[in-house]
N, C-alpha and C positions, 0 to 999 in steps of 0.2 A: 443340496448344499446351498447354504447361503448365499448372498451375492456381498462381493466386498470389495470398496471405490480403492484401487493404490494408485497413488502418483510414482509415474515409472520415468520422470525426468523434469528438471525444472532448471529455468535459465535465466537469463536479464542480457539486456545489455551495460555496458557504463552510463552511470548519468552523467549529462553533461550538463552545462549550466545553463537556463531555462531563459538563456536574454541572446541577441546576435552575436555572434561570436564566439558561442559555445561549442564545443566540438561536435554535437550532432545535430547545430540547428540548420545545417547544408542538407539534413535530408527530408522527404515530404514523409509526414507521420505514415501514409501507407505504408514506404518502403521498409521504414523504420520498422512496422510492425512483421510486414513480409517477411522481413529478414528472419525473426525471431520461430517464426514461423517453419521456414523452410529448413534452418538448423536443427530446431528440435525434434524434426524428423529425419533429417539424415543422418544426425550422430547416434540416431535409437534403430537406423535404417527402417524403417517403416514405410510401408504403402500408402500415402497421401488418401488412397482414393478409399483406405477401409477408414478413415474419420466418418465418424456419426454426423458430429458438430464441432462449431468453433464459436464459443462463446465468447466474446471480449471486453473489457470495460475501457472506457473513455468520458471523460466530463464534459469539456467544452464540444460539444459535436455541433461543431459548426465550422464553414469554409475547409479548409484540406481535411479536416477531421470528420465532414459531414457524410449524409449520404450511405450509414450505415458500414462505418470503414473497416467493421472487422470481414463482412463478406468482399470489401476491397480488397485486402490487404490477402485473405484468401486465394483471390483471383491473382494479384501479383505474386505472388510466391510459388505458383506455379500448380497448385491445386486441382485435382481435377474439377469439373465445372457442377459434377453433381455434388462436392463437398459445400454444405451451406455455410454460416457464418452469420453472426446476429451481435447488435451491439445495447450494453443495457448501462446504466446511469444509475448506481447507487450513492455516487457523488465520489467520496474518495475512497470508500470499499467496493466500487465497481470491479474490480477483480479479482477481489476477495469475494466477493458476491458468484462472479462468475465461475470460479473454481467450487463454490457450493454447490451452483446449480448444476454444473460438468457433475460433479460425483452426485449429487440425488440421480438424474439421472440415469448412472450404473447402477446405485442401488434399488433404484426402483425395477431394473428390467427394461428400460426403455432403450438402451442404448451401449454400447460395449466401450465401443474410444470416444474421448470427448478431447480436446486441447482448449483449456481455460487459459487466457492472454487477457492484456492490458496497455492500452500505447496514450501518452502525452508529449505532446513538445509544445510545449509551453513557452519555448521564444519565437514559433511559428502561428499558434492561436493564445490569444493572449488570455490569463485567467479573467474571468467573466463576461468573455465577447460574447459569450452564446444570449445573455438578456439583452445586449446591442441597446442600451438605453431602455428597455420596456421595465412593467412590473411586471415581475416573477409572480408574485401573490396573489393578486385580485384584492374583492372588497369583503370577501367571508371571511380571508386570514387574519387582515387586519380587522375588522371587526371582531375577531377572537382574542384576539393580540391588541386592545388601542392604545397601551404604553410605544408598541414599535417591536420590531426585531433588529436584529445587530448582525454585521459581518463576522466572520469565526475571531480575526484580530480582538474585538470588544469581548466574544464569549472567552478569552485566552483569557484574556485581562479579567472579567468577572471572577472567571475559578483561581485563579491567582491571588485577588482580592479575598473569595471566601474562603479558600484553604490557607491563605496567610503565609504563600512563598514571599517573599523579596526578591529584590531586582538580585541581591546574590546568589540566593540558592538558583535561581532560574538559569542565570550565566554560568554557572558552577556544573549545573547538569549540561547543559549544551557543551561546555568545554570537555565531559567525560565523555560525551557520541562521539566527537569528531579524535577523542583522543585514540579511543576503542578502533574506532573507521579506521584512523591510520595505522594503528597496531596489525588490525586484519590485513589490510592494504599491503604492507612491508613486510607481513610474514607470509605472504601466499594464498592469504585464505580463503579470496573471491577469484583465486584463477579457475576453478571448477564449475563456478556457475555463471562468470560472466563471458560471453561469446564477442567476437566481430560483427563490426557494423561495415558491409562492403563500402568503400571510400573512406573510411573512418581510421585513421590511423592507430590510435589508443583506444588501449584497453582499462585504463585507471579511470576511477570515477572523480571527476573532474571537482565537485561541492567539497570534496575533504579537504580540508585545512590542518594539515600539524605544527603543533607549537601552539593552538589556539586555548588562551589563558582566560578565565572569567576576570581575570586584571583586563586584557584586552576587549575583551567585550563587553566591558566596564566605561568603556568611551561610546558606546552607541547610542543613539537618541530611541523613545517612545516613537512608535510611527503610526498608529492606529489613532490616538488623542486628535480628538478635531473640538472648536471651541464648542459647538453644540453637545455634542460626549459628554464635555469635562463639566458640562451644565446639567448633562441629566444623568451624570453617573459621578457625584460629588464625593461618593467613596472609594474612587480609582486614584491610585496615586502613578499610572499608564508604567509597565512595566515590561513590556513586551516589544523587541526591538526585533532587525535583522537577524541580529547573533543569537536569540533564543529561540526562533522562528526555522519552519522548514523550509528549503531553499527554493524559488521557483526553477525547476528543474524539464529537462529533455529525456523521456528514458520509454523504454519497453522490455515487454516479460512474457512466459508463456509456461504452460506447466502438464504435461500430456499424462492424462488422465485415464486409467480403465477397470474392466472388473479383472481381480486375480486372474480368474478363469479363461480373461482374453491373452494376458498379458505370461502364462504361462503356454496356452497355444501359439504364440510368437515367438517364443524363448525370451524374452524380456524379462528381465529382473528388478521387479520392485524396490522404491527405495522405503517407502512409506505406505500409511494407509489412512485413511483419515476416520475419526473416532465420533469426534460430533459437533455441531455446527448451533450456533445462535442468530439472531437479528435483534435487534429491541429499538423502539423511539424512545425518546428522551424530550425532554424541554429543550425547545426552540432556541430558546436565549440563553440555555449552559449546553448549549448544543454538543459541545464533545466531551460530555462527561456519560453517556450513552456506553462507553469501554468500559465502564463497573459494573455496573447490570448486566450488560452482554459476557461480562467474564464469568462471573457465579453461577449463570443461565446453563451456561455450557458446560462446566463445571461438573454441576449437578446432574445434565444428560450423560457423561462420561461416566457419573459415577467416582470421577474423581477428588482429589484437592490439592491446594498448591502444593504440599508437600510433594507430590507426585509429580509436580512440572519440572521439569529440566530445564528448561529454556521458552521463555515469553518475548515476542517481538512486539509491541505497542507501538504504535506508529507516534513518532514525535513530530504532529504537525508544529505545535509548540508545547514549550518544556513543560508550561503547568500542566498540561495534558497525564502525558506518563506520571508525575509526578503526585498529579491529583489520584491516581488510577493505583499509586503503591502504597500512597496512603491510608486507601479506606480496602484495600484489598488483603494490606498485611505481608503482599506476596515478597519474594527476597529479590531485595534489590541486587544483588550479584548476578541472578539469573535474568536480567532486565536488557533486554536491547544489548546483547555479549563483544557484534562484530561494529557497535554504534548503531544510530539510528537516522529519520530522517534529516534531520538538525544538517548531519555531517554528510549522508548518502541520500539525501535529496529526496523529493516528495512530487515527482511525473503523478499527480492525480490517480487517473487511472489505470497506470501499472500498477502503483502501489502495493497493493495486494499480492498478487502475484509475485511481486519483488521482494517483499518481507517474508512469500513461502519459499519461495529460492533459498533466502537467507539461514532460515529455518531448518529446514532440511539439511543444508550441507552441514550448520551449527550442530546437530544432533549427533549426525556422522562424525564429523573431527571429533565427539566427547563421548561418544556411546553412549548417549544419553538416548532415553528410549519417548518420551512423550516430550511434544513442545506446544505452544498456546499461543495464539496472534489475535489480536484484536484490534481494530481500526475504530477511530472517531468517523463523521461523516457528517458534510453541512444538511441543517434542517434538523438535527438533532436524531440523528438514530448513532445505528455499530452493529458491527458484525465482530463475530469469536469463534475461531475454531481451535480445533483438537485433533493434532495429529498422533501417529504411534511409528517411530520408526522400525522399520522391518529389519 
């Protein structure tokens, strides 16, 4: 009998807002993660100690973050000591990476339970402490590159410029995530997958805004535009604000992983299965347009086509993003980011992943909807896409 990867439980915490003050920047990213951790097994009751592995993503792995923090966060949560734990850097499909390699994995034979997770707090390590002033690059990159490369802000702005949004349609789509978010938000629909954070009083995700009008987010400034930019990018007319951008965010996620065959000797009831999986790079400097390649890629190992998708999560680092991604895709925009996206439910790096499969999953369940598609942008120019099937 074949071997086949199901996710037998997936969770999040609430995001919180990713600056002091937030409601979960009071906790240090291990616990944060531990937490996640230690729930997912107890609401599935499971033995800690039959885990294979614990894969995790995280971006900034540096200071509380450092140090390999998903076998930290392991050890906090109360794991036994022989359960390992490893942390990998796909950038901001780091846990959408992880939850790939969790199910290869199974399917390969190597391993029976895997728990694929994701942790950022982001108003604890700040976005890009990890280069601490250095070059990232070296002198082969930019010798590949001697125009320069661009922070993802400027690539927003580029596919914005060549796909020919305006500062409206861009506010216009951000105002529909956070409308959706709040829609889910008021009607129940993330009590299933979002769990407690001990000390943490709420359970709402703190980044939604309702009421939020592309009239309102009509007052915010360009914030990427620096004069050097506006000199070597004279076709940008900077479109890219706060309000169309993904929030910097606190959050963690985890998603416990194994083969049918483990998970029916447990008595554990799958919810999903996963169908097939892509990676692709992309240009450096349209860096997150990598989510159109990587959808058709996967697509095509499914055997699939969008007709057949129910539900697509695209991560909204910013709005050109999705936006660019349904244009050259075709795919139906109804099916698009259903409970909102990150605009409004915030964007923890490297949960990410793992937080858009959360989402995914219970989305298919509330609609009996049987296949859903996630695809993540990621700095440097790659993506990842997968394909799940709900069981």
């Amino acid at each position: 009998m074949s071997t086949e990867a199901v996710i037998v439980d997936v969770i999040r915490t609430p995001v919180g807002r990713g600056k002091p003050g937030g409601i979960l920047s009071g906790v240090h990213p291990v616990d944060l993660l531990a937490g996640v951790l230690d729930t997912l097994v107890n609401r599935n009751d499971l033995d800690p100690g039959l885990i294979d592995d614990v894969i995790g993503g995280c971006v900034s792995q540096i200071g509380e973050q450092s140090y390999n923090i998903t076998r930290n966060a392991v050890l906090a949560a109360g794991f036994p000591e022989h359960v390992p734990g490893t942390t990998i850097d796909r950038q901001c499909g780091s846990s959408q990476q992880a939850a790939t390699f969790a199910a290869q994995a199974v399917l390969a034979g190597q391993a029976d339970i895997v728990i694929a997770c994701g942790v950022e707090s982001m108003s604890r390590v700040r976005l890009g402490s990890s280069a601490a002033g250095a070059d990232p690059y070296g002198s082969l990159i930019r010798n590949r590159y001697p125009d320069g490369l661009v922070n993802q802000g400027v690539s927003a702005e580029l596919i914005a410029a060549k796909w020919g949004f305006d500062r409206d349609e861009l506010d216009a789509f951000a105002a529909r995530s956070h409308a959706l978010a709040a829609a889910a938000q008021e009607s129940g629909a993330f009590a299933s997958e979002v769990v407690p954070v001990p000390g943490v009083d709420s359970l709402t995700d703190e980044t939604v805004r309702p009421g939020t009008s592309a009239e309102s987010l009509g007052g915010l400034n360009a914030v990427f535009r620096t004069d050097d930019l506006a000199e070597r990018f004279p076709e940008l007319d900077w479109r890219i604000t706060p309000g169309n951008s993904s929030p910097l965010t606190d959050g963690a996620s985890a998603a416990l992983i194994m083969s049918a065959e483990r998970a029916e000797q447990l008595g554990l009831t799958p919810r999903a299965r996963f169908r097939a999986f892509s990676v692709v790079g992309s240009d450096p400097l349209y860096m997150l347009t990598g989510v159109i390649p990587a959808t058709e890629k996967v697509l095509s190992r499914a055997g699939l086509g969008h007709d057949d998708i129910d539900a697509y999560e695209v991560n909204e680092a910013f709005a050109s993003v999705p936006l660019a991604w349904l244009a050259d895709t075709g795919a139906d925009a109804a099916k698009l980011n259903p409970r909102g996206g990150a605009i409004a439910l915030g964007h923890a790096l490297g949960s990410s992943g793992t937080r858009l499969l959360t989402t995914l999953v219970n989305q298919l369940e509330a609609t009996g909807g049987r296949y859903g598609l996630q695809t993540m942008c990621e700095g440097g120019g790659m993506a990842n896409a997968t394909i799940i099937e709900r069981i």
